[in-house]
N, C-alpha and C positions, 0 to 999 in steps of 0.2 A: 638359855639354849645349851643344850649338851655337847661340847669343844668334843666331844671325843666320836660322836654320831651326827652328823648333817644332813641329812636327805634333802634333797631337792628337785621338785617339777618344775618343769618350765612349760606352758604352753598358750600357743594363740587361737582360742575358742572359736573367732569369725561373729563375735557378739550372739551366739547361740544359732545362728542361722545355718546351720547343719542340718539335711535332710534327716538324719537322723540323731539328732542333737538330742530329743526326749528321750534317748535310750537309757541316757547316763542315769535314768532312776533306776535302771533296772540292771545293768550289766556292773557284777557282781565285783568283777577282779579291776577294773577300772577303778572305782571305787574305792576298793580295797587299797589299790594302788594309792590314791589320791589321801587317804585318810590316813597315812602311812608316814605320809612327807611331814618334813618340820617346815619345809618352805612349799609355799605353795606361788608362785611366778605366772600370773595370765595375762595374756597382752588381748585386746579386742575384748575384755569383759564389758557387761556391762553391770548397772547397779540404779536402781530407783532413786536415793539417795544421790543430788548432787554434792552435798557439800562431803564427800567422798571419804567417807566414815560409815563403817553399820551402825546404823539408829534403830534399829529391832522393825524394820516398816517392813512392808508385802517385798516379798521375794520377786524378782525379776523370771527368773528361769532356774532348772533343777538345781546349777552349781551354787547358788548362794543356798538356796533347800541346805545343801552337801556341807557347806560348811559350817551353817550353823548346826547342823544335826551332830557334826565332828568337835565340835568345838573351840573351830577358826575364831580368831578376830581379825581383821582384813582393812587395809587402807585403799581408797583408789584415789591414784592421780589422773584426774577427769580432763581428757581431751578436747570434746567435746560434745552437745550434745544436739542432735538433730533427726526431724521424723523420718528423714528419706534415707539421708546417708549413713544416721547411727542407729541406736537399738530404741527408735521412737521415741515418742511424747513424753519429756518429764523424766526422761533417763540416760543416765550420762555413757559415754563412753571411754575407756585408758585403759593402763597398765592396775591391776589389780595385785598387789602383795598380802597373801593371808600365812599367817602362823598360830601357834597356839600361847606363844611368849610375846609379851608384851614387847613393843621393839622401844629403843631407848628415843630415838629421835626418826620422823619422816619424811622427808623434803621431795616432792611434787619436781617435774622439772619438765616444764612443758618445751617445747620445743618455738622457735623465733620465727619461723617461716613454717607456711604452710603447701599442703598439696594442692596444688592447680590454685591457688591462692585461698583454697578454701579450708582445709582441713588441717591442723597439726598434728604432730604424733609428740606423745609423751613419753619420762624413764620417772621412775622414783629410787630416792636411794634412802634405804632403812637402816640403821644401826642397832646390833642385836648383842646384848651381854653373854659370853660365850664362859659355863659352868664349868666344876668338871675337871676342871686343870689344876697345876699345882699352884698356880696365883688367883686367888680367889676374886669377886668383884670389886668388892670392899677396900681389895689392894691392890687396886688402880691394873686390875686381869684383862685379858684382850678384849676387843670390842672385834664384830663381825661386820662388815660392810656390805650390801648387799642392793644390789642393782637391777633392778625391771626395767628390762629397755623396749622401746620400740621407737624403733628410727625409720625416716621419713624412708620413703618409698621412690616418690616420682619428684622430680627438683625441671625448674626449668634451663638448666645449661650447668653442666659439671656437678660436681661432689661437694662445692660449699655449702650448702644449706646443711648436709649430713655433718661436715666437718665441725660445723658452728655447734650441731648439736652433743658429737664429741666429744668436745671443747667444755661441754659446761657438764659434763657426763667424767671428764678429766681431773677436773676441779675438784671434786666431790672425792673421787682416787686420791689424790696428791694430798688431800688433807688432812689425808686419813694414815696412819702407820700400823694398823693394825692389817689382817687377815680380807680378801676382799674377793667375792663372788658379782661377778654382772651376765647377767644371762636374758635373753628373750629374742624376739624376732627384729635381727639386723640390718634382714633387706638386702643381704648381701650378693643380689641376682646376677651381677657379673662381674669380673675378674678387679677390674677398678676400684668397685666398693668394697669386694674381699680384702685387695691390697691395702685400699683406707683402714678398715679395721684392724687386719695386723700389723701396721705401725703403729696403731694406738695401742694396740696389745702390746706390742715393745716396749712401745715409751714407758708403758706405767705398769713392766713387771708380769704381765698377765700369760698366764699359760692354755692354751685350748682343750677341751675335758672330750673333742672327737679329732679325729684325721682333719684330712683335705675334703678327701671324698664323701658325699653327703652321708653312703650308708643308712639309706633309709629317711633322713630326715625328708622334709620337705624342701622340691628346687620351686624355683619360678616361674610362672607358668609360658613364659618369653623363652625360656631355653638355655643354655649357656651350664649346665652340669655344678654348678653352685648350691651350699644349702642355704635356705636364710635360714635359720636357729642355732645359738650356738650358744655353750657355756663355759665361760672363761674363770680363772681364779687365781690367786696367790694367796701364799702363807698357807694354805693348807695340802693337805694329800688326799688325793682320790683312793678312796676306801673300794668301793666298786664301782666298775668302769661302765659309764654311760652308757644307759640305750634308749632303743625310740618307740614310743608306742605305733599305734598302727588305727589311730582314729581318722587320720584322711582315709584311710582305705576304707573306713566302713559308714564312711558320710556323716562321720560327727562332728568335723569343722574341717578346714581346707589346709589344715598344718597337723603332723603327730607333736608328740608331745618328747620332752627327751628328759631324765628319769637320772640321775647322780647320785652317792652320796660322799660325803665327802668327812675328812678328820682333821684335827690339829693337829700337828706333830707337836713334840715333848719342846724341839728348840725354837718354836715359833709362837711362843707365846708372849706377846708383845702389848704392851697398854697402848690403846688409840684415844689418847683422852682430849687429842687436840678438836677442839672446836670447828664444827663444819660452816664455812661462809656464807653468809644471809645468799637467799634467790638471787639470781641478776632480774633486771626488771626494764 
């Protein structure tokens, strides 16, 4: 991947169930948009393939069309799968990470506790060889870290279930000394969960790629002036400054999309050769 250009989508689809979700064949700049990114970041995807790899089978819905016609290859960390609550029979649901480079290493990271005791939510975290710079791969050149999140929603009593997942969301940060991008849908629908997450942004260095104020993103549909999507970073520099699509407004899924790219600087070129720590289990 090119250290010196990062593009990146973040977005959470609603597993295709968008009143107007079949549009994405046709609407041109979207598209364009999407085909554009070196990272492609979807939370609520879904994928026919459980064992959460493209195996070349029938396409679910247009975005896997889209990326194979682009030339994505794509991992999913599969949440899980079910007819009512996920994208039906035989198809999984998670965090979807697609690119066009090969990522070096992908770690799943499903979440310990579930919603209403029923559902988990998943993050993956990918490691990408980062070109382009003055320390080449070969001599031990930066490594990219990169995070799909989606974090739990509803808990029964306080912030621990989120925290736990955090935690192993932390792990993956801390192990790492290179460059590190986490981005997706945080669930951050009021003040408490917000302040969770930037003390984890603290703790491990992370900088916010928007404001406070959501600007467009999508809030929660409870109220409380909060955005849940957000894209966090270190070790790099935001090349041009984020923005948000505008697919909730036109019925393509119930979250827009938010749109970065990002660069290495010259003095942040770091080897991240340390070894990331087996799954917890």
């Amino acid at each position: 991947m090119d250290a010196r250009s990062i593009t990146l989508v973040s977005w959470n689809v609603e597993k295709g169930n968008g009143d107007n979700w079949a549009s994405l064949d046709s609407d041109a700049a979207l598209r364009a948009r999407l085909s554009s990114a070196d990272l492609l970041l979807f939370q609520e995807a879904c994928a026919a393939d459980s064992n959460a790899t493209d195996n070349g089978g029938p396409s679910v819905d247009p975005l896997i069309d889209l990326l194979r016609e682009r030339g994505y290859g794509w991992s999913l960390a599969v949440g899980f799968e079910s007819r009512l609550l996920g994208c039906g029979p035989d198809t999984a649901t998670g965090v979807l990470t697609a690119s066009r480079v090969q990522p070096l290493a992908v770690m799943p990271l499903r979440s310990r506790h579930r919603e209403f005791g029923i559902t988990p939510k998943t993050a993956q975290a990918s490691t990408f060889a980062l070109r382009g710079s003055p320390r080449s791969v070969d001599d031990a050149g930066p490594r990219l870290l990169v995070i799909n999140a989606h974090l739990l929603n509803f808990e029964w009593l306080g912030t621990g279930d989120v925290g736990d997942q955090l935690a192993a969301i932390g792990a993956r940060i801390a192990a790492h000394a290179g460059p590190v991008i986490l981005a997706g849908d945080l669930n951050t629908r009021n003040q408490k969960r917000q302040a969770q997450v930037d003390r984890f942004a603290a703790r491990h260095d992370l900088q916010p790629v928007f404001g406070e104020a959501p600007a467009g993103r999508t809030q929660s549909i409870f109220g409380g002036g909060h955005a849940l999507d957000h894209v966090y970073y270190r070790g790099l520099q935001v090349v041009e400054p984020g923005t948000v699509g505008q697919e909730a407004e036109r019925g393509m899924a119930d979250h827009n999309s938010l749109t970065v790219r990002f660069a290495l600087p010259d003095d942040k070129y770091l080897s991240a050769r340390l070894p990331m720590p087996p799954l917890a289990r």
